[in-house]
C-alpha positions in Angstrom: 37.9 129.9 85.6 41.1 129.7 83.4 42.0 133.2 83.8 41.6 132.8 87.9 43.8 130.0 87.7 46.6 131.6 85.7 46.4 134.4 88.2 46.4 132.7 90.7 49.6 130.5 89.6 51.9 133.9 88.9 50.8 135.7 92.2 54.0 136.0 93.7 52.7 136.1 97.4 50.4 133.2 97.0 53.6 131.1 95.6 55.2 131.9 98.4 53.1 130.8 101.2 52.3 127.5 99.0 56.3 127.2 99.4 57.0 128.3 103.0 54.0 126.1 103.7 56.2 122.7 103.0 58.1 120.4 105.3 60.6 121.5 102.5 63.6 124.1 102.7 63.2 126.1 100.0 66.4 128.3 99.2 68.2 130.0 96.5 72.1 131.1 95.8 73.1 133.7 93.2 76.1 131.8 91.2 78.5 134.7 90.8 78.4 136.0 94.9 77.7 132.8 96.6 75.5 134.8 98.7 71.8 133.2 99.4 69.3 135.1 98.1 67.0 133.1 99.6 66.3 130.4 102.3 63.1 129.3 103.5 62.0 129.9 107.6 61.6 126.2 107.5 65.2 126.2 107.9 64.9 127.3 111.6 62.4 124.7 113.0 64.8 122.2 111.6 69.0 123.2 112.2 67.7 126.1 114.4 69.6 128.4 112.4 67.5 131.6 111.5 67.2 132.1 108.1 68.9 136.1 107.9 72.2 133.8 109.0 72.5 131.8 106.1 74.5 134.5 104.6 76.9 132.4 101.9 77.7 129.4 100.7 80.4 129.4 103.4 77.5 129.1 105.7 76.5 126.1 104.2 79.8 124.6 103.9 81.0 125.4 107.8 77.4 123.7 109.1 78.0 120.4 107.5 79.4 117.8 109.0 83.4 118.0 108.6 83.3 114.2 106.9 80.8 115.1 104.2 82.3 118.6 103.4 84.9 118.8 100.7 82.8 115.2 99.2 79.8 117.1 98.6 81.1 120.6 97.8 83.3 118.9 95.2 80.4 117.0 93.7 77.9 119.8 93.9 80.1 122.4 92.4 81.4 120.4 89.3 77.7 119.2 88.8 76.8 123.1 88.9 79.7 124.1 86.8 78.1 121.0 84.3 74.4 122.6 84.5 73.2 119.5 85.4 70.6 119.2 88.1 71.5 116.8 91.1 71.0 115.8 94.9 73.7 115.7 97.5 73.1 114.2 101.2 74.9 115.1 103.9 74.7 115.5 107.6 74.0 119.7 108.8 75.1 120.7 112.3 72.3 121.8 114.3 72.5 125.2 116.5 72.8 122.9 119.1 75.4 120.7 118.4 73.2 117.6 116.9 73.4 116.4 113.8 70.2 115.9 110.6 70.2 114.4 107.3 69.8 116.6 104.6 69.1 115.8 100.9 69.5 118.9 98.9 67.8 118.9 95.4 69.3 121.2 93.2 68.6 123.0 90.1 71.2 124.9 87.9 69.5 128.2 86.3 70.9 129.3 83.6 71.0 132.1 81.3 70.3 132.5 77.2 73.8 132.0 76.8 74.1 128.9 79.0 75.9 130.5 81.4 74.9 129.6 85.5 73.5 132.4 87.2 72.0 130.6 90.0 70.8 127.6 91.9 67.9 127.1 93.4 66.8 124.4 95.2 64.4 122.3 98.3 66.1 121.1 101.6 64.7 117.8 102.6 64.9 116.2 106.4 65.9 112.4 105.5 67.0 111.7 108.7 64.2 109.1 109.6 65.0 107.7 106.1 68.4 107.4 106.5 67.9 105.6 110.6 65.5 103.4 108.9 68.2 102.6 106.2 71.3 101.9 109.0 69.0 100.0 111.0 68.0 97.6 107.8 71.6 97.4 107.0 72.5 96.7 110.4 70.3 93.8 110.1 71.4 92.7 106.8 75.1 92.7 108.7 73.4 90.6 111.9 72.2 88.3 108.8 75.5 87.9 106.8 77.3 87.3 109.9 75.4 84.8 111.1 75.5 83.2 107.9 79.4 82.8 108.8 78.9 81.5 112.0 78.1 78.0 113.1 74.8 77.8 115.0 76.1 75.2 117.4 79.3 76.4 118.4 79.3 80.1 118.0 83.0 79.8 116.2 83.0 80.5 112.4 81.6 77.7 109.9 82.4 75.9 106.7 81.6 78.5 104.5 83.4 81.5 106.6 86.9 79.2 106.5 86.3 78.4 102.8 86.6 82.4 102.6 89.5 82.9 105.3 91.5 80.1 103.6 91.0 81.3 100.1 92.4 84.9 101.1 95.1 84.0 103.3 96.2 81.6 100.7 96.5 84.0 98.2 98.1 86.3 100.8 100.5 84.4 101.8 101.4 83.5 98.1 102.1 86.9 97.2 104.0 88.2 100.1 106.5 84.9 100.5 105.1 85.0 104.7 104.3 81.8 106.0 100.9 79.5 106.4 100.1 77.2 108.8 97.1 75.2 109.1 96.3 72.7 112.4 92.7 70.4 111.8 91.8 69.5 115.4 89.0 66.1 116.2 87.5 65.3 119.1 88.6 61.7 120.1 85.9 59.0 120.0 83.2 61.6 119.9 81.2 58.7 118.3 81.3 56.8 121.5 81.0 60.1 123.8 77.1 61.0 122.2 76.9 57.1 122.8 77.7 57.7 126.7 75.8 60.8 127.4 73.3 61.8 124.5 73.3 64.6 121.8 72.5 67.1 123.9 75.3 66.7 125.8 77.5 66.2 122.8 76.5 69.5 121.6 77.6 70.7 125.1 80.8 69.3 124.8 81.7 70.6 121.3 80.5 74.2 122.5 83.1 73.9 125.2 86.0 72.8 123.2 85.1 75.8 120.6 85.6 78.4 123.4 88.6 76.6 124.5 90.1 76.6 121.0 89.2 80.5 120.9 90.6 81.2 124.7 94.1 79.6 123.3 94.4 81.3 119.8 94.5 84.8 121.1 96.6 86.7 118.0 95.1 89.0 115.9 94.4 87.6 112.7 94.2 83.6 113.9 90.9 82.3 112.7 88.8 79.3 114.5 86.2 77.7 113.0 83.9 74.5 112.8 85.8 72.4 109.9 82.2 70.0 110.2 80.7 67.3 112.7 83.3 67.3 115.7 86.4 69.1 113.6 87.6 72.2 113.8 89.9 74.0 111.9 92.8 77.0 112.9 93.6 79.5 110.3 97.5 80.7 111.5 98.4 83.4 108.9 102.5 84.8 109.3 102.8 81.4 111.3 105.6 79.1 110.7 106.0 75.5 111.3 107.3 75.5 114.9 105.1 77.7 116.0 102.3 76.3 114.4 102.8 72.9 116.5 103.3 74.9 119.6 99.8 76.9 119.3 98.1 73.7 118.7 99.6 71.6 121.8 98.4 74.8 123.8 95.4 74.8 122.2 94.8 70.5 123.4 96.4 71.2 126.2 93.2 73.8 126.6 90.7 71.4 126.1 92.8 68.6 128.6 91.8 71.5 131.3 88.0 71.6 130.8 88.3 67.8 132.0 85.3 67.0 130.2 84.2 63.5 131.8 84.8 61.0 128.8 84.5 57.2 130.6 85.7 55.6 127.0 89.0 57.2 127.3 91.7 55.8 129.0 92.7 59.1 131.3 88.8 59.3 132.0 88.4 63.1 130.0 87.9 64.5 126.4 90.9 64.9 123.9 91.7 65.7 121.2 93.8 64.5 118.2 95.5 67.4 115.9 97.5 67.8 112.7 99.3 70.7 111.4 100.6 71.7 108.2 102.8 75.1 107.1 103.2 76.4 103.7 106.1 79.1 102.7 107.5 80.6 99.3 109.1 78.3 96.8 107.0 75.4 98.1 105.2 72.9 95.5 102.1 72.6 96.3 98.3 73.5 95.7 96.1 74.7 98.5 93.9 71.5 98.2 96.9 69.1 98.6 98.1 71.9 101.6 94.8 71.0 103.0 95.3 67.5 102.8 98.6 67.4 104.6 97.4 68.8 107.6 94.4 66.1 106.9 96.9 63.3 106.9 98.8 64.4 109.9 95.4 64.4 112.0 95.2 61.0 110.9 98.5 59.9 111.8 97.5 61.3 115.1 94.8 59.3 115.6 97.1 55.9 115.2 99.8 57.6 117.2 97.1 57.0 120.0 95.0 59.7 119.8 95.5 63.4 122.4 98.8 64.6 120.4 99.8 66.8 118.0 101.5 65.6 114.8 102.9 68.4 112.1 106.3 68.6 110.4 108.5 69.3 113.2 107.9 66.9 115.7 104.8 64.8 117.3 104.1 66.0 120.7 102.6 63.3 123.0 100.2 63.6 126.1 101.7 63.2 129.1 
């Protein structure tokens, strides 16, 4: 039984049919020419390519994708030059213009004196694997980016301005530009749920987010839910005057949705809003920057509410 086996195991033709019999490409390159010796028929199911084309390594290099080329040439060869044994995916051109993911498992053979007479290796269709793979990291995307957005509103949360503010701050630090910040609140939201429900409320906050989005239109500008019926504008490269100016467009926005609000005096939502700006050479730490524009929507509020305070001037409703 022994000696069947071992016979068996070194016939030549019944190793090949165990190998051509594989979803797997087998193939072979001689070191010195770069010419294959050997490449499965596998190969032409898969690319379409027959196997008596795959003539050099050239071959290989032309029908790969042009982004993954000089990557995984450079990595296979100086793995090669090594001896070490590796893998390398990359995306093959198809005879018909498509493209499949590859993963190529190599082996460096080598003679008595160490030196790399060949490699030899298996072709291996991932491209299933690798859809599966985009499709779970699109979902982990869908995930994180819903983890920055407020579930109410639609604009960015807490926890996505925490991050904006922290890198612009730093930003802004380093290349001298200006900061501005403007911390907008719905006036007498308290008695508005009172009037017409939570449901409604919600409503009404949804509304003045997409207004606050319609009027900050530059690239860069962040909007976000600050918490509870605040919400905060993130002006990098911004200074002072036209800091106060984006956030009077931005209440005169919300002026326009003439949200019925019966507790106000001019019978419609408002808001109140406070803006700060921060440039090179000033004094002062992002919390306390925070807190200015924080004290400015205050002051707002008991300038009588649906204006915008900051440091260059108050602007009033009319």
């Amino acid at each position: 039984m022994s000696e069947e086996r071992s016979s068996f195991a070194l016939d030549p033709e019944v190793y090949r049919t165990l190998v051509e019999s594989t979803r797997a490409i087998p193939w072979q390159i001689h070191w010195e020419s770069k010419r294959f010796a050997y490449i499965g028929p596998q190969i032409e199911p898969l690319l379409g390519w027959t196997p008596d084309s795959w003539l050099t390594v050239n071959d290989w290099y032309e029908r790969m994708h042009p982004d993954d080329r000089d990557r995984v040439l450079e990595y296979c060869v100086s793995q090669s030059l090594a001896g070490v044994d590796h893998e390398a995916d990359y995306r093959a051109l198809t005879h018909d213009g498509r493209y499949v993911w590859i993963r190529d498992v190599v082996h460096v053979v080598r003679d008595a004196a160490g030196e790399v007479t060949s490699l030899v290796g298996f072709m291996f269709d991932i491209t299933e694997r690798k859809r599966a793979e985009e499709r779970v990291a699109e979902l982990q995307r869908t995930l994180e980016a819903m983890s920055y957005q407020d579930g109410l509103t639609g604009v960015a949360n807490r926890r996505m301005f925490d991050s904006v503010f922290e890198r612009e701050w730093a930003t802004a630090r380093r290349s001298g530009r200006p900061l501005s910040l403007a911390l907008f609140d719905v006036d007498c939201f308290k008695q508005y749920n009172d009037l017409y429900g939570h449901l409604q409320g919600d409503e009404c906050l949804r509304r003045i987010a997409q207004a606050l989005a319609a009027a900050s239109t530059r690239a860069g500008d962040f909007v976000g839910r600050f918490g509870g019926e605040e919400f905060v504008l993130v002006l990098p490269d911004t200074d002072a005057r036209a800091a106060a100016a984006i956030a009077e467009r931005c209440r005169q926005r919300i002026l326009e949705q003439a949200i019925t609000h019966a507790a106000l005096t001019d019978g419609v939502v408002t808001v109140s809003a406070g803006v700060a700006t921060v440039v090179a050479g000033d004094d002062i730490g992002q919390i306390d920057f925070l807190r200015t524009a924080d004290s400015r929507l205050y002051r707002a509020k008991l300038a009588g509410r649906n204006c915008v305070v900051s440091e260059t001037e108050a602007v009033t409703a009319v």
